[in-house]
PAGULO-341758 format. One record per residue: z, x, y of N, C-alpha, C, CB in turn. Coordinates in steps of 0.02 Angstrom, whole numbers, plus 32768, in hexadecimal, padded with zeros to 4 digits. Last residue first. Glycine has a CB too. Layout:
N
[[Z,X,Y],[Z,X,Y],[Z,X,Y],[Z,X,Y]]
...
***
This chain:
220
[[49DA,37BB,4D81],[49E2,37BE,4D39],[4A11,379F,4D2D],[49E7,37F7,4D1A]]
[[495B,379C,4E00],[4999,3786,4DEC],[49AC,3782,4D9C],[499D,3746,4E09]]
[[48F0,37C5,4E6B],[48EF,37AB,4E13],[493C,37B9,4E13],[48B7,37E5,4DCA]]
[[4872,37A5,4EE6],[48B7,37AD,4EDE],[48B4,377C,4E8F],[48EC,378C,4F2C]]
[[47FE,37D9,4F4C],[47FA,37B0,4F0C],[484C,37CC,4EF7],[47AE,37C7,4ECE]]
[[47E7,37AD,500D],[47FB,37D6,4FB8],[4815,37C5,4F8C],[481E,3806,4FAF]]
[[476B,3794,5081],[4793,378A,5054],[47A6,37C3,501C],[477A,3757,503B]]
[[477C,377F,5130],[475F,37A1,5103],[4795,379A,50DB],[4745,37E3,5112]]
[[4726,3738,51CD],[4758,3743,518D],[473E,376C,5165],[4769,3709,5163]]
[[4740,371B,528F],[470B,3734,5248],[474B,3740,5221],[46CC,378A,524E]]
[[4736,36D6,5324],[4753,36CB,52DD],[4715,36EA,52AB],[4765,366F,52CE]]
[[4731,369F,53C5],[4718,36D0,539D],[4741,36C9,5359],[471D,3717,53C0]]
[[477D,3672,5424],[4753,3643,5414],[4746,366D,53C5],[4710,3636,5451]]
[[480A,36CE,5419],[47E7,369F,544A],[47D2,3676,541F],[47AF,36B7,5477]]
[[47FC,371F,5387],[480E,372E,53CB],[47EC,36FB,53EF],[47FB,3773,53E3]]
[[482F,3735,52CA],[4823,36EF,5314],[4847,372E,5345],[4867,3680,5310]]
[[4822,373E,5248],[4829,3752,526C],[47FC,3737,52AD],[482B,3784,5256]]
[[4855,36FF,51A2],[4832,36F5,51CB],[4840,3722,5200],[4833,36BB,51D6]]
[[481F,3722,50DF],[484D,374B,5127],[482B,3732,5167],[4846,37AD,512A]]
[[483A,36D6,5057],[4809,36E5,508D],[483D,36F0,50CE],[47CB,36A2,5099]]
[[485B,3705,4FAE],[4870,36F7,4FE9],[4842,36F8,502F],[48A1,3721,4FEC]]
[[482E,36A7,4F23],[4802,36D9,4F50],[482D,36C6,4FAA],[4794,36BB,4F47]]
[[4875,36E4,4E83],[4879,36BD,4EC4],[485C,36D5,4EDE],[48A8,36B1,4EE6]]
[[48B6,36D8,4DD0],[4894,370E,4E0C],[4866,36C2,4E3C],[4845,3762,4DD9]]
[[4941,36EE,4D79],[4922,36C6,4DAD],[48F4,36E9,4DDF],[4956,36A5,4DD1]]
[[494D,3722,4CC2],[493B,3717,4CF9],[4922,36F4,4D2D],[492E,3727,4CF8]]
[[49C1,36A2,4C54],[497C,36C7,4C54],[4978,36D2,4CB6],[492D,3686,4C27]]
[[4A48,36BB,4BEA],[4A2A,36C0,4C37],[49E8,36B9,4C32],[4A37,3703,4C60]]
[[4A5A,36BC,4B72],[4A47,3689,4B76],[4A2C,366F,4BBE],[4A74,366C,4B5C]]
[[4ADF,3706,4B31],[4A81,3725,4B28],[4A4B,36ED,4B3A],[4A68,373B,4AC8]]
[[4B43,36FA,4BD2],[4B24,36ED,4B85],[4AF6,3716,4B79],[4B04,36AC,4B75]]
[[4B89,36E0,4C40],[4B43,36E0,4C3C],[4B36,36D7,4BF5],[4B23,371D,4C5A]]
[[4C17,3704,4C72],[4BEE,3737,4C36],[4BB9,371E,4C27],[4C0F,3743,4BEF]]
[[4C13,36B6,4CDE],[4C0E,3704,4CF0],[4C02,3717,4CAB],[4C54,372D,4D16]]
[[4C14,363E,4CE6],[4C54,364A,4CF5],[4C55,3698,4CF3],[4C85,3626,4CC4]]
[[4BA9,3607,4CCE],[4BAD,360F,4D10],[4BE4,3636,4D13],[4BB0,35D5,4D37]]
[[4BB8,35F0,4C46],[4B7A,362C,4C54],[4B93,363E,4CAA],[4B0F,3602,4C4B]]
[[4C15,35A3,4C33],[4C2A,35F0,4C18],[4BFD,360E,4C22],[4C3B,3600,4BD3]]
[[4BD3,3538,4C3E],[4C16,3548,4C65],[4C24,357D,4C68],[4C4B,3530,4C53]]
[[4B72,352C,4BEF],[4B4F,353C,4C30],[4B95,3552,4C68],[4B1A,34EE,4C4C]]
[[4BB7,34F7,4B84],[4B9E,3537,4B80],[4B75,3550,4BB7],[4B7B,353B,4B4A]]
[[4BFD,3490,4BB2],[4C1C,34C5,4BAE],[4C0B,350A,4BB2],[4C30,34BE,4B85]]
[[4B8B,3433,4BB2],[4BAD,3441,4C04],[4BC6,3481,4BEC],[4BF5,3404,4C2A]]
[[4B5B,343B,4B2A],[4B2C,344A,4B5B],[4B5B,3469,4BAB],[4AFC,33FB,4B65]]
[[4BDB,33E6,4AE8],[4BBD,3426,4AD0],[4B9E,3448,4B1B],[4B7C,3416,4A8F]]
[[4BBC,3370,4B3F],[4BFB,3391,4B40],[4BF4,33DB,4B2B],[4C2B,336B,4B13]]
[[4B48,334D,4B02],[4B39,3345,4B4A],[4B75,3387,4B5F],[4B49,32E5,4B6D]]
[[4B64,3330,4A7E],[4B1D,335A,4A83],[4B2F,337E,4AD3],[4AC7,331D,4A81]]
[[4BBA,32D2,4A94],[4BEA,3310,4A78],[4BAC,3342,4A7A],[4C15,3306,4A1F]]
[[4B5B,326C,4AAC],[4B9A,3270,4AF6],[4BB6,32A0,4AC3],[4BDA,321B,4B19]]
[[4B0E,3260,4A4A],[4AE7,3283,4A70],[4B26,3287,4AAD],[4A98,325C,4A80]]
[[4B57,3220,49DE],[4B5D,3268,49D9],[4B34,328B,4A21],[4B38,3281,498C]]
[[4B76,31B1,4A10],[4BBC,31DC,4A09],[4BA5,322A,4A05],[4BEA,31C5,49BC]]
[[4B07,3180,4A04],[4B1E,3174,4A56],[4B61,31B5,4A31],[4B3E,3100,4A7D]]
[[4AD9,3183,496F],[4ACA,319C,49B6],[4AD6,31B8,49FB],[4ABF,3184,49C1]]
[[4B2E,3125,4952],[4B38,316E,493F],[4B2B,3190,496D],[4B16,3188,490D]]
[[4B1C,30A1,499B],[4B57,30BC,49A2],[4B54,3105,49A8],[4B7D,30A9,4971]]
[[4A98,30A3,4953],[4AA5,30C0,4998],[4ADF,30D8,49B3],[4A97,3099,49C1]]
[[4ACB,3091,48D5],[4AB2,30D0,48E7],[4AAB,30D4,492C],[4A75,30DE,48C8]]
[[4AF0,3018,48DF],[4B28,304A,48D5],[4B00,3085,48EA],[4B4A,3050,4886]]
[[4A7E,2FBB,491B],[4AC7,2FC1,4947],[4AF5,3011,4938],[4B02,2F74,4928]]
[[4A33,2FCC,489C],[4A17,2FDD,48CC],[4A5A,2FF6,4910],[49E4,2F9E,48D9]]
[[4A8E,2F7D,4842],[4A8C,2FC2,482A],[4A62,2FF4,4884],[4A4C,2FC1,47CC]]
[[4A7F,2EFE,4892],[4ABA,2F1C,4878],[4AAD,2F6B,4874],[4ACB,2EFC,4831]]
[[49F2,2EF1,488B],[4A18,2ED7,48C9],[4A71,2F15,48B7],[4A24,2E5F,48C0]]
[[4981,2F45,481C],[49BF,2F0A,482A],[49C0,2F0E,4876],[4A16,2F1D,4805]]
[[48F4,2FAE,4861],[4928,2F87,4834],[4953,2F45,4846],[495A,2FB5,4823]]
[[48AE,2FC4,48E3],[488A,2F8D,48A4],[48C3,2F8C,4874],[483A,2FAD,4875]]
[[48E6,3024,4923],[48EB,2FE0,4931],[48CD,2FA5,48FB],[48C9,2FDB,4972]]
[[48DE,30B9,48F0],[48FA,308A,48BC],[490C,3038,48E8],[494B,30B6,4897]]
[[48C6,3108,4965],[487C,30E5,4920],[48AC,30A9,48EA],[4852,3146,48CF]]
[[492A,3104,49AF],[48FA,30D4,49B5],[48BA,30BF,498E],[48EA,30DF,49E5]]
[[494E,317C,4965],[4988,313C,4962],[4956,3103,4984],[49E0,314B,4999]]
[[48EB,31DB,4980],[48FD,31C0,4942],[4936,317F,4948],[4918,31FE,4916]]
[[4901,31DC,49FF],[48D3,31D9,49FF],[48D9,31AD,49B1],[48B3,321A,4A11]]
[[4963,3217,4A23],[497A,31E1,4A3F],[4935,31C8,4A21],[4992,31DE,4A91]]
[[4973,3294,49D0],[49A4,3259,49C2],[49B0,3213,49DA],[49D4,326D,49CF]]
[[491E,32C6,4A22],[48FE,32C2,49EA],[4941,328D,49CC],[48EA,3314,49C5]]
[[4963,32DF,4AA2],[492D,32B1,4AA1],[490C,32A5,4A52],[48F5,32CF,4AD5]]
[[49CD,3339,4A51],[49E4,32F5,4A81],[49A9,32E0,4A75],[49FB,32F8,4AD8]]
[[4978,33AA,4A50],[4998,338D,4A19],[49B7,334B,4A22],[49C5,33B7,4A03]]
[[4952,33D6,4AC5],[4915,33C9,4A9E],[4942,338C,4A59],[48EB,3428,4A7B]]
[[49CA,33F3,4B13],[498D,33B5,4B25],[497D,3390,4AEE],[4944,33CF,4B3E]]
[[4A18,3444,4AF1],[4A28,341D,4ACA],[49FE,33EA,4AD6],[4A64,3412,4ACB]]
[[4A22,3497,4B8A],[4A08,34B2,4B40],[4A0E,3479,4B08],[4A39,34F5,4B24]]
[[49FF,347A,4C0F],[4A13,3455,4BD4],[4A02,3473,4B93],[49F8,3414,4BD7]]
[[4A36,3500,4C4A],[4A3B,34CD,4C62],[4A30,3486,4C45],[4A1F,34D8,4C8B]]
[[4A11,3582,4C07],[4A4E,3530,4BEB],[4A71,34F9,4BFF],[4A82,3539,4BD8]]
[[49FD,35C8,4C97],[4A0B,35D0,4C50],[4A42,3589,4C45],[4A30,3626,4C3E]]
[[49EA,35AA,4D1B],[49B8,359C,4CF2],[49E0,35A7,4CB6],[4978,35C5,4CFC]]
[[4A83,35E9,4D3D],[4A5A,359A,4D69],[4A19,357C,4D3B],[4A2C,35B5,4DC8]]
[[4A82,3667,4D48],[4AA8,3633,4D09],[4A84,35E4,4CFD],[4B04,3621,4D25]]
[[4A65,3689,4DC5],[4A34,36A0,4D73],[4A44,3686,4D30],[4A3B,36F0,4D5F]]
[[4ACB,3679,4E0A],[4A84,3674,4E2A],[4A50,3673,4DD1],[4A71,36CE,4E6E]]
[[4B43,368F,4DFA],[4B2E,3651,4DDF],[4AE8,3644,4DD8],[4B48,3620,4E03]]
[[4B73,36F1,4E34],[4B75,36EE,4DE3],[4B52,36BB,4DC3],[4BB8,36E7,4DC9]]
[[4AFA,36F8,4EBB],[4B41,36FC,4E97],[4B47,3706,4E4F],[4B65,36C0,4EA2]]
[[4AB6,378A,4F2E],[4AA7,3751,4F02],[4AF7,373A,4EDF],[4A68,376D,4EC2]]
[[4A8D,37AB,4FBE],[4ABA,37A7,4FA8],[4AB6,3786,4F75],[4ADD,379B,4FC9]]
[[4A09,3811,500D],[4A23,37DB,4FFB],[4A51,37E3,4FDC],[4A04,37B9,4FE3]]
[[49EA,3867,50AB],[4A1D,3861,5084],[4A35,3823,5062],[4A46,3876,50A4]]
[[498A,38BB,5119],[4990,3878,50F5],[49BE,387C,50B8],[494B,3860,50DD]]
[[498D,3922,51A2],[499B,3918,514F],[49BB,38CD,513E],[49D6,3956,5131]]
[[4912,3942,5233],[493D,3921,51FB],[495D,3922,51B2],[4928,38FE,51F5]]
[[48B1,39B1,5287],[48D6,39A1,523F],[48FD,3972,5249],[4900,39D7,521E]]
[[483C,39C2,52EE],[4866,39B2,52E9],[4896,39A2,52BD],[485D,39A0,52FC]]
[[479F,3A25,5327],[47C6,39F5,5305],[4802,39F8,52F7],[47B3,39E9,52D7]]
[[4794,3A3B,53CF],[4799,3A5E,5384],[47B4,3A15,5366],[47D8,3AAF,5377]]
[[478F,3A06,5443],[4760,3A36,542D],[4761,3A5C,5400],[4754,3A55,544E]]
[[4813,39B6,542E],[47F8,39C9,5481],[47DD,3A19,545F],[484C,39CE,54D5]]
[[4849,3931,53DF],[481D,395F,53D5],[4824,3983,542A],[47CF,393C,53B7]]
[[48E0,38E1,53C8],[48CD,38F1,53FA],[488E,3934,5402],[4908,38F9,5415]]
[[492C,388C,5356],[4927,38CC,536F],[48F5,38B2,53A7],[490E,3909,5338]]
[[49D2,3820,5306],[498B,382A,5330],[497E,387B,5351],[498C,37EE,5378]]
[[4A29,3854,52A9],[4A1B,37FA,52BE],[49C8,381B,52C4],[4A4D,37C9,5322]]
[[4A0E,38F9,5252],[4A32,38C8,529D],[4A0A,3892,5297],[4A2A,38E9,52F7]]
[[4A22,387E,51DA],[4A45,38D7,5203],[4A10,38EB,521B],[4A67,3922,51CE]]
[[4A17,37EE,5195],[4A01,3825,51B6],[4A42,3861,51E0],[49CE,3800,51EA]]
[[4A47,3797,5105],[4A5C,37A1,5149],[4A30,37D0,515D],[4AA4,37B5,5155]]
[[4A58,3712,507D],[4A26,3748,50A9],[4A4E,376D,50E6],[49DE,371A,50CF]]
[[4A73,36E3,4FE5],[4A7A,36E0,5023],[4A46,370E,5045],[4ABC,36ED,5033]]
[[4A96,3658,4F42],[4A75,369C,4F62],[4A67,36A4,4FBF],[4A24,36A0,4F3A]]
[[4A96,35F9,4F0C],[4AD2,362B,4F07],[4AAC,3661,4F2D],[4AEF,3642,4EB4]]
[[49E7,35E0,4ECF],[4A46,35C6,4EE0],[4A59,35FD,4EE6],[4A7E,359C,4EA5]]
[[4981,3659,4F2E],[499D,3622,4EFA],[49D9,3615,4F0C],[49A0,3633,4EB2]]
[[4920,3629,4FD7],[4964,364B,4FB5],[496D,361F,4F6E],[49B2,3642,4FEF]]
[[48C1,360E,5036],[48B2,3622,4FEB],[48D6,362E,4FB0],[489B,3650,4FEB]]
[[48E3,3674,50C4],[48CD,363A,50AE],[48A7,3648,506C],[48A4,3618,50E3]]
[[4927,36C5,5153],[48F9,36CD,5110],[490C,3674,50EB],[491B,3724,50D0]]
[[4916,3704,51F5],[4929,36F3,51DD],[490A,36E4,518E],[493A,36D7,5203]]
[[4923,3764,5289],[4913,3765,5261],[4921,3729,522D],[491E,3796,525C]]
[[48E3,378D,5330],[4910,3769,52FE],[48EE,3771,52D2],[4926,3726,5303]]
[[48A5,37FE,53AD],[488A,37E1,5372],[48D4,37E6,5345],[4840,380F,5351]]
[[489A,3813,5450],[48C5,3819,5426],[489C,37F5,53DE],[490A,37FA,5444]]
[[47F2,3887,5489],[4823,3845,5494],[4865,384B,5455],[47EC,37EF,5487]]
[[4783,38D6,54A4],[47C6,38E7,549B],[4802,38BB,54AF],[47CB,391E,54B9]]
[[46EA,38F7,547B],[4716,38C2,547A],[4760,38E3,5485],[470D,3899,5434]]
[[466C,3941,5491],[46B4,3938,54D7],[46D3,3914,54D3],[46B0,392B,551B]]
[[4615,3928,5438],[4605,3914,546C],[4627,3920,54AD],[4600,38E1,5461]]
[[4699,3901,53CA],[4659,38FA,53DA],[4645,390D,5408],[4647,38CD,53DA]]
[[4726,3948,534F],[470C,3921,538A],[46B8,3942,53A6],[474D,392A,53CB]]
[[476B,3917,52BA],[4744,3956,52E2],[4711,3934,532B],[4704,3982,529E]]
[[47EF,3917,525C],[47AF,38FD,52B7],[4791,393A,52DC],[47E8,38D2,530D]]
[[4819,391E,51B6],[4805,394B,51FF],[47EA,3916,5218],[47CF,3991,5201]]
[[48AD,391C,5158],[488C,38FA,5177],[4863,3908,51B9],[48AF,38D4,517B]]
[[48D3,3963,50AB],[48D2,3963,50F2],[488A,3932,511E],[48D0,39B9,5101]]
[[494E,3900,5049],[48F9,3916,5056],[4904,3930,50A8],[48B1,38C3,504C]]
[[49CB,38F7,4FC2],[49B2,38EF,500A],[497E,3910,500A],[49DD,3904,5041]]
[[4A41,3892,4F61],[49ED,38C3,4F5C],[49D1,38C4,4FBD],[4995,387D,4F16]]
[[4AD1,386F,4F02],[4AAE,3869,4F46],[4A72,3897,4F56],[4AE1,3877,4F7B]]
[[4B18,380F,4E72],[4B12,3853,4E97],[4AD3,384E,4EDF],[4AF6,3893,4E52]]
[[4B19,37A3,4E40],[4B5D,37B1,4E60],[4B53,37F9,4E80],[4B9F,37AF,4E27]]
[[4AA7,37D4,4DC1],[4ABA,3791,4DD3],[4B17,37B4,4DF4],[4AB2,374C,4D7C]]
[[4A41,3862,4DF2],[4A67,383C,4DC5],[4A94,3807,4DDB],[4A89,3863,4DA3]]
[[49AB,387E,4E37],[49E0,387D,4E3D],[4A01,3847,4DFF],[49E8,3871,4E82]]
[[490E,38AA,4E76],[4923,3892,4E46],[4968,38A8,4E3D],[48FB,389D,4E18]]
[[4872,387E,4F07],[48C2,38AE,4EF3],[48D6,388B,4E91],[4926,3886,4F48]]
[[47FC,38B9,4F4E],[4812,389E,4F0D],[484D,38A8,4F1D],[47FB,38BB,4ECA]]
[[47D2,3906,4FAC],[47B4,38AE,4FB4],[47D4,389E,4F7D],[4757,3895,4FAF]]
[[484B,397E,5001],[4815,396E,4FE5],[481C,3928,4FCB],[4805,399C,4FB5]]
[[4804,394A,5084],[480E,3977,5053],[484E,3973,5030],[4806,39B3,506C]]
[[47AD,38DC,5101],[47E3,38F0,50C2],[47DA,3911,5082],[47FD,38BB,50AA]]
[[4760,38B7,51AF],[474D,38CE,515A],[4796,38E7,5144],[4707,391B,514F]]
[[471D,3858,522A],[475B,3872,520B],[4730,387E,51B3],[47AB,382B,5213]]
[[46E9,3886,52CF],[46C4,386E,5291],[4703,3877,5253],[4676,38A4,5282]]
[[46B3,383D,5375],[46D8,3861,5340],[46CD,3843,5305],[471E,3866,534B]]
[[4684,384E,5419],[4679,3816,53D8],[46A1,3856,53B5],[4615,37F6,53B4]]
[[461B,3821,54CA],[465E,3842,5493],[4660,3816,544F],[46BA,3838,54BD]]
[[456F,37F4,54BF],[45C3,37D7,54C4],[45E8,380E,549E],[45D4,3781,5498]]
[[44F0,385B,54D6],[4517,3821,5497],[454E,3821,54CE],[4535,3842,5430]]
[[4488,3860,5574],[44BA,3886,5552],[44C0,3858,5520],[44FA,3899,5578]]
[[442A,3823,55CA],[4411,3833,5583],[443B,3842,554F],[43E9,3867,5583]]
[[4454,3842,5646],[4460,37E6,562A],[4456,37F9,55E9],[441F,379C,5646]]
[[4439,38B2,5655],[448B,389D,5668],[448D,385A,562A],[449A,387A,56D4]]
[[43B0,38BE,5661],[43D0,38D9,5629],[4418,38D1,561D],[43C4,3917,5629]]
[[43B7,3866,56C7],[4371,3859,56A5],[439F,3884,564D],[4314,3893,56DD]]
[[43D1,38B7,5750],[43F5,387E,5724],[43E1,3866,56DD],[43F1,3841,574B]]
[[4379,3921,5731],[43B8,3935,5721],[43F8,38EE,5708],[43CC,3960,5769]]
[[4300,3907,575A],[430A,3918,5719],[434E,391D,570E],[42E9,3951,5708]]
[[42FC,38FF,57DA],[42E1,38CB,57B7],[42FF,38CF,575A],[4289,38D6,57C4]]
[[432D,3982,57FE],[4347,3949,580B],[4338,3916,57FF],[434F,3944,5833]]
[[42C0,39C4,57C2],[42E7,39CE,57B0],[4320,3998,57CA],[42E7,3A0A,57B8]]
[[4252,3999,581F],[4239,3991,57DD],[42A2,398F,57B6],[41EF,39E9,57C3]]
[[4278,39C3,58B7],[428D,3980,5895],[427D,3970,584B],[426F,3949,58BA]]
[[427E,3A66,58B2],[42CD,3A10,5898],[42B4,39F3,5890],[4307,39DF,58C1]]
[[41E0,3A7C,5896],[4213,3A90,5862],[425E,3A68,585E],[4221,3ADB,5871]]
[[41CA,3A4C,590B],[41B0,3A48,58B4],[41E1,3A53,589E],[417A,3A79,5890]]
[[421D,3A8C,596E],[4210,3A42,5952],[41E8,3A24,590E],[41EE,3A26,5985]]
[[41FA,3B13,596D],[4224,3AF1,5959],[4241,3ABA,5960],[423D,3B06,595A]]
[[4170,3B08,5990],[4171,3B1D,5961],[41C0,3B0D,5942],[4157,3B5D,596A]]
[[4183,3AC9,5A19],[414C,3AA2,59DE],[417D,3AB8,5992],[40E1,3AD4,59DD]]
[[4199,3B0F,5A85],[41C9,3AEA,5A5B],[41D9,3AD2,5A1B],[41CC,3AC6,5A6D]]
[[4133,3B4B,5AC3],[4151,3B76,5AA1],[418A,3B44,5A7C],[4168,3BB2,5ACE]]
[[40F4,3AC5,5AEC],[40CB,3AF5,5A9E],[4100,3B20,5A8A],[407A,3B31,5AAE]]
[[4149,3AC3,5B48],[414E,3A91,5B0A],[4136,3AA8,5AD1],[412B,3A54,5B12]]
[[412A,3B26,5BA6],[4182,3B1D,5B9A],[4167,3AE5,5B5D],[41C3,3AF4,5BF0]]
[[4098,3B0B,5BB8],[40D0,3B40,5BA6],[410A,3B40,5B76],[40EF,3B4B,5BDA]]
[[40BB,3A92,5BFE],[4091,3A92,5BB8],[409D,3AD4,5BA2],[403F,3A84,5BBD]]
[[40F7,3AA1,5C67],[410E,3A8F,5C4C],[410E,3A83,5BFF],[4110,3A77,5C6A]]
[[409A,3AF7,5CC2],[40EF,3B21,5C9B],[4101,3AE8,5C68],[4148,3B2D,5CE3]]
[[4041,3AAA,5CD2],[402E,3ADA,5C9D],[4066,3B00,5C7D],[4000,3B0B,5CB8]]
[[406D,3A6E,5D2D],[405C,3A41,5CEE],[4054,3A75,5CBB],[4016,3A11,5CF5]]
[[407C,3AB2,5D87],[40B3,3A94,5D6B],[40A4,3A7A,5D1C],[40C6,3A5A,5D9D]]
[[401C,3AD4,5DB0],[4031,3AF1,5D96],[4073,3ADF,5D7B],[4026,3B19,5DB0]]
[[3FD5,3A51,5DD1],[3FBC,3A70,5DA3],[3FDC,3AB4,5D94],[3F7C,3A72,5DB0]]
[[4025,3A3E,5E42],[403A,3A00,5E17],[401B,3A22,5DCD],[4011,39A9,5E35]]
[[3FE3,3A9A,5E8A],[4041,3AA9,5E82],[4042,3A81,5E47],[4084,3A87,5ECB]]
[[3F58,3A63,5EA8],[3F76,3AA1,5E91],[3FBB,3AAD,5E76],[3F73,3AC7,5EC0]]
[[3F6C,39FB,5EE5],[3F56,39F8,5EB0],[3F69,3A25,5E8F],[3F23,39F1,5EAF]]
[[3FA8,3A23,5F71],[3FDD,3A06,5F45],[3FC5,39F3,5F06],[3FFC,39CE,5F61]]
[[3F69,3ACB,5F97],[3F64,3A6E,5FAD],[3FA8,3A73,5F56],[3EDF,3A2B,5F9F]]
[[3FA6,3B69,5FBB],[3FA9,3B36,5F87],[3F9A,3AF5,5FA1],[3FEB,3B33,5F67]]
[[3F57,3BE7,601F],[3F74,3B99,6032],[3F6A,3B6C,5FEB],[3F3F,3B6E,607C]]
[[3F62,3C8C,6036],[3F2D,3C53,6011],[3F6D,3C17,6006],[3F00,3C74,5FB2]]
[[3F5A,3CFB,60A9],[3F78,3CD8,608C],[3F59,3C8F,604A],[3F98,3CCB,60C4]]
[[3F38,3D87,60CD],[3F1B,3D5A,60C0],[3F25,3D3E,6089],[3EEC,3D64,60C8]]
[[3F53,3E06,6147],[3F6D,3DE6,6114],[3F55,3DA5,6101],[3FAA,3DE4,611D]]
[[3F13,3E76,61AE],[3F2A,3E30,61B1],[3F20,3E25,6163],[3EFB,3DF9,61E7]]
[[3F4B,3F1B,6206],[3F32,3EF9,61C6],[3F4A,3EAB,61BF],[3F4D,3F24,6187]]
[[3F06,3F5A,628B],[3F3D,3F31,6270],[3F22,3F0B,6234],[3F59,3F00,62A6]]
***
């Protein structure tokens, strides 16, 4: 009869094979634990690093040139940042007299392309009249007021009449002057317009965020 021979684990033994499944089971773990947590260290690390959404506005074209009562438009791009895709207003600042602005459309909305606007000023008849002859008769007034005061060293008498003269001719100097700035506004301008060139600045506001951009506007 064949006897079988059993071998009896003590409890040092069991606790040492336990110990050994367990260092096992961890070395084999090791290798992918290097490797997350480096990468889970790193990942907020490049989150926080990101810019802020942001946008940037540019106009085509940066010049315009238009005649006095007629209207010049530019196009207006956003080109968005980062994943900006908020609403962006518009508005402009710089305007001569008589002169307006509006946008098409109010406000846009980038979402990963840029976005158009058309800026559309409006100028009037008046806008370019406004500098011409506005006193054309200055130089000749101050030289009349100038000479009627070199003659204070005469009489009392003769000194009185010429101012009189004076005073009569520089209020028909003054009268001359309104008329001929009357008939520049009034649309035939004269040979006496001279051009108005202006630097309009285009604002564009989302939230907190605001960038501009300008164009040189000439008025004939």
């Amino acid at each position: 009869m064949e006897v079988r021979r059993c071998r009896v684990f003590h409890g040092s033994s069991r606790r040492d094979l336990r110990s050994r499944s367990t260092r096992a089971r961890r070395s084999a773990q090791l290798p992918w634990l290097r490797v997350t947590l480096p990468v889970m260290w790193f990942l907020p690390l490049t989150l926080s690093n990101l810019p802020p959404p942001d946008f940037s506005v540019a106009s085509s074209p940066a010049s315009m040139t238009v005649t006095a009562g007629q209207s010049g438009t530019s196009a207006i791009s956003i080109a968005p940042q980062n994943g900006f895709n908020s609403a962006v207003s518009f508005s402009c600042s710089g305007l001569p007299s008589g002169a307006s602005c509006s946008f098409s459309p109010a406000t846009v909305s980038p979402s990963g392309a840029s976005a158009p606007t058309t800026l559309t000023i409006a100028t009037s008849t008046t806008t370019a009249a406004l500098r011409s002859n506005r006193h054309p008769l200055f130089p000749t007034a101050l030289a009349a007021v100038l000479f009627c005061l070199g003659l204070r060293k005469m009489r009392r008498l003769q000194t009185l009449s010429i101012l009189a003269v004076c005073t009569i001719g520089l209020g028909l100097l003054n009268g001359c002057g309104g008329g001929s700035s009357g008939s520049g506004s009034g649309g035939s301008g004269g040979g006496n317009t001279q051009p108005v060139t202006s630097t309009i600045t285009v604002t564009a506001t989302s939230g907190t965020l605001q960038h501009t951009a300008t164009i040189s506007l000439t008025v004939n």
